[in-house]
C-alpha positions as CSV (number, residue, x, y, z in Angstrom):
1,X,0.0,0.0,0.0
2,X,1.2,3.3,-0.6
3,X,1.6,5.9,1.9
4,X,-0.5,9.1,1.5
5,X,2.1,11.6,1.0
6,X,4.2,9.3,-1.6
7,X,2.6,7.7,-5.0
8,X,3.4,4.7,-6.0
9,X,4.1,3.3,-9.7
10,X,0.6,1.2,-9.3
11,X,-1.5,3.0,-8.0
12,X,-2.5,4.2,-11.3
13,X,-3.5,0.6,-11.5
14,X,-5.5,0.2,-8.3
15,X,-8.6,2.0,-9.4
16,X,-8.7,0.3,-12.9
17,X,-8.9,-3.2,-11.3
18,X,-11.3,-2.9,-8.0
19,X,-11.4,-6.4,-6.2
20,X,-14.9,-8.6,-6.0
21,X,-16.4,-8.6,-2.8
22,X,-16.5,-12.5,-2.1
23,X,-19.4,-12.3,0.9
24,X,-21.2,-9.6,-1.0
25,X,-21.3,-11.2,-4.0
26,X,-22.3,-14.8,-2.3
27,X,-25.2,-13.2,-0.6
28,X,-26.4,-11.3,-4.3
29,X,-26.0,-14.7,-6.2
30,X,-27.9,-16.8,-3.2
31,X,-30.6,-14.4,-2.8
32,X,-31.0,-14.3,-6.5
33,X,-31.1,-18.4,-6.8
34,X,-32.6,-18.8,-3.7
35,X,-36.0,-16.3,-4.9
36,X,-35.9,-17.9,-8.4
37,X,-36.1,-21.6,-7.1
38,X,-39.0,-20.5,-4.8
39,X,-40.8,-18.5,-7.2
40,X,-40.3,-21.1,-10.2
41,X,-41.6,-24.5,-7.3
42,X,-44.7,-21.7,-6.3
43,X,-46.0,-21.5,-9.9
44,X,-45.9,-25.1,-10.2
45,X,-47.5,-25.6,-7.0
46,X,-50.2,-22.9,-7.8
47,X,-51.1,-23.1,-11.0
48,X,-50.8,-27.1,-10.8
49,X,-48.7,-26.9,-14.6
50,X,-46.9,-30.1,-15.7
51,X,-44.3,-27.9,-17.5
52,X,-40.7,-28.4,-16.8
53,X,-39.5,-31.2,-14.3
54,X,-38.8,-29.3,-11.2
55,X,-39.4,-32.5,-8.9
56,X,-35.5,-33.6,-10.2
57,X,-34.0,-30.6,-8.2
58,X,-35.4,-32.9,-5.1
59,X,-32.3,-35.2,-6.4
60,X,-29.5,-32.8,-5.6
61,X,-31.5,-30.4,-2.6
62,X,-32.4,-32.8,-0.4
63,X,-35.9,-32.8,1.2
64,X,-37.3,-30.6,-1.7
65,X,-41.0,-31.3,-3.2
66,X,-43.0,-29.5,-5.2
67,X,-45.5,-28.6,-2.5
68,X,-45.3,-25.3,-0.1
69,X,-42.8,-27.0,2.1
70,X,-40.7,-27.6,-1.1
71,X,-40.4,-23.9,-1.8
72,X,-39.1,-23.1,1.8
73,X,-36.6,-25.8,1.3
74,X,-35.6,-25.1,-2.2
75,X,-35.0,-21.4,-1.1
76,X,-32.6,-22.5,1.6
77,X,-30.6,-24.8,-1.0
78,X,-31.0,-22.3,-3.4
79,X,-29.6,-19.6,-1.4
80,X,-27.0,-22.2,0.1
81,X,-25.8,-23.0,-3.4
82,X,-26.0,-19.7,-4.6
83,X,-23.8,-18.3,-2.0
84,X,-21.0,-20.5,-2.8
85,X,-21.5,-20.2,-6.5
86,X,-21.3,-16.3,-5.8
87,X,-18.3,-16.4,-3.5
88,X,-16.6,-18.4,-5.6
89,X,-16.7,-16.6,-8.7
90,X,-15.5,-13.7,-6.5
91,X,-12.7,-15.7,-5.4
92,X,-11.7,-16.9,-8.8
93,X,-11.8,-13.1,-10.2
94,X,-9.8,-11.6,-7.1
95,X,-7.2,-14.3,-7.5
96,X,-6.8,-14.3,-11.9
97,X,-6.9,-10.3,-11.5
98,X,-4.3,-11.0,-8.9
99,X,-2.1,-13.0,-10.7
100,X,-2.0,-11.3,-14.0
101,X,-1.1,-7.6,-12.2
102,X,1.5,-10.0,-10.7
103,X,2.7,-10.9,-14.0
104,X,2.4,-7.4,-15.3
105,X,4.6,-5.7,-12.5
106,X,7.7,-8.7,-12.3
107,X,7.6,-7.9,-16.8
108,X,7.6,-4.3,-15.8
109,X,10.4,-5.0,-13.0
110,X,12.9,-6.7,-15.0
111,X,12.3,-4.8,-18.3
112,X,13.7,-1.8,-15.9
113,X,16.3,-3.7,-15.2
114,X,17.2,-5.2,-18.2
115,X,20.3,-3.3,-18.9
116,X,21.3,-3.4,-14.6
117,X,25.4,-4.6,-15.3
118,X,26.0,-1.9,-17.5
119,X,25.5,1.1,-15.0
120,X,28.3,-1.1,-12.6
């Protein structure tokens, strides 16, 4: 980090590549799943359709139904899910944005010194 009265050579950098907020993103992702899988298993329950397959999801969420009591556990699994899915994909970006400004600077580094014997 720089200091506030010095600048340094990246900092020009830091506002061009912001990192994800892991936790933030989880919750948006979960909440997102979470509301779809509820609303999707309340349509079906309500208007009694026999449209897509939804009773498979009771395969990987375990306990889910398509009944009212299968809505309130597809939103947990949906927001469980979800959340990691989110956080994830927050992890993978903070750590590939990471490693390529990693890769930028040691390029930048040793093209600076390049020619270091000849000033000995």
């Amino acid at each position: 980090m720089a200091e506030a009265g010095r600048s340094s050579p990246d900092a020009a950098f830091e506002p061009l590549f912001p990192r994800a907020h892991k936790r933030a993103l989880g919750v948006a992702v979960g909440s997102t799943a979470a509301l779809v899988v509820f609303a999707v298993t309340a349509f079906h329950v309500v208007l009694q359709v026999q449209g897509l397959p939804i009773e498979l999801l009771g395969q990987y969420f375990y306990g889910y139904e398509v009944s009212w009591r299968g809505a309130g556990v597809g939103f947990c699994w949906g927001f469980a899910t979800g959340f990691v899915a989110g956080w994830l994909l927050g992890f993978v970006h903070n750590f590939t944005v990471g490693m390529w400004l990693l890769v930028v600077r040691a390029r930048r580094d040793l093209h600076q010194t390049r020619n270091f014997l000849d000033h000995i």
